[in-house]
N, C-alpha and C positions, 0 to 999 in steps of 0.2 A: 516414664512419666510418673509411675507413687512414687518412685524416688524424691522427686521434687515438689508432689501435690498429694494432699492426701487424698483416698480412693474416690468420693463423690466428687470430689474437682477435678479428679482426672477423665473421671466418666464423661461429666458437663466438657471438657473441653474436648475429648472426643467426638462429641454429637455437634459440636457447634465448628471447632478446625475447616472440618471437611465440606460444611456448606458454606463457611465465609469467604476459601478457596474456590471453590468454583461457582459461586456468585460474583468475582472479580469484577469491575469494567474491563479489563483486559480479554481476560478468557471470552467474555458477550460479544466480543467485536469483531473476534478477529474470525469467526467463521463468516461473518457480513464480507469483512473485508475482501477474504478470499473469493466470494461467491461473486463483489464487485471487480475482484482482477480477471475472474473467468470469462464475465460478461463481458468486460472493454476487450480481452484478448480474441474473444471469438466474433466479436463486432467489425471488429478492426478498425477500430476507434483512435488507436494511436497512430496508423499508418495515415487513415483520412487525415486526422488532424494534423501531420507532417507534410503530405501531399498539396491541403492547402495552404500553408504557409508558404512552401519549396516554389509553386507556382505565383503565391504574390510578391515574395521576395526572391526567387533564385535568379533571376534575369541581373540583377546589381551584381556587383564586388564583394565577396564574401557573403554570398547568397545562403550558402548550404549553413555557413554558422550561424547566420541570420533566424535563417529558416526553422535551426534546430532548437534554440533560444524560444523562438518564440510559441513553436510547438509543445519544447517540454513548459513553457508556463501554463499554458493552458491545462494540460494532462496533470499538473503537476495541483494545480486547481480543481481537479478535479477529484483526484487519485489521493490527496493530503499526503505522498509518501514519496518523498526523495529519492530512497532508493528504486522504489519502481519506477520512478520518473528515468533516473537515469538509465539503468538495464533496458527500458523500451525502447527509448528514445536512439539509444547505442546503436539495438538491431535496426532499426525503422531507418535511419538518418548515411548507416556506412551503406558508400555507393557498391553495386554489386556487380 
């Protein structure tokens, strides 16, 4: 870094780099996030909400797609994250 800045701007951007980085919105979120997946997972918040859908739509034709559809939207509503939407909804939805 002197290489490219002379010694007091290299200092200045030393002290400032490392809190601009981990002041992110990214980095702030994503331990929320995580503390939000732990809670729906040990709720069982995506099985309930597949359970009820399974039972107002699984009696029709194509119930369980139905069913999975309408569950991941709601989760998916919830959750803001596609991929978790899908990985849940995968285990919750295959008949066992």
């Amino acid at each position: 870094m002197l290489t490219l800045f002379p010694f007091s701007a290299a200092m200045i951007k030393m002290a400032t780099v490392p809190f601009q980085i981990m002041s992110s919105y990214t980095l702030a979120v994503l331990p929320l996030f995580l503390l939000m997946a732990n809670v729906i997972l040990v709720a069982g918040f995506g099985e309930d909400l597949f359970k009820v859908a399974a039972k107002w739509l699984g009696h029709r034709r194509g119930g369980l797609a139905m069913a999975t559809i309408i569950a991941a939207s709601g989760f998916a509503a919830c959750t803001g994250s596609s991929l978790a939407t899908a990985a849940t909804m995968t285990l919750v939805a295959l008949p066992r």
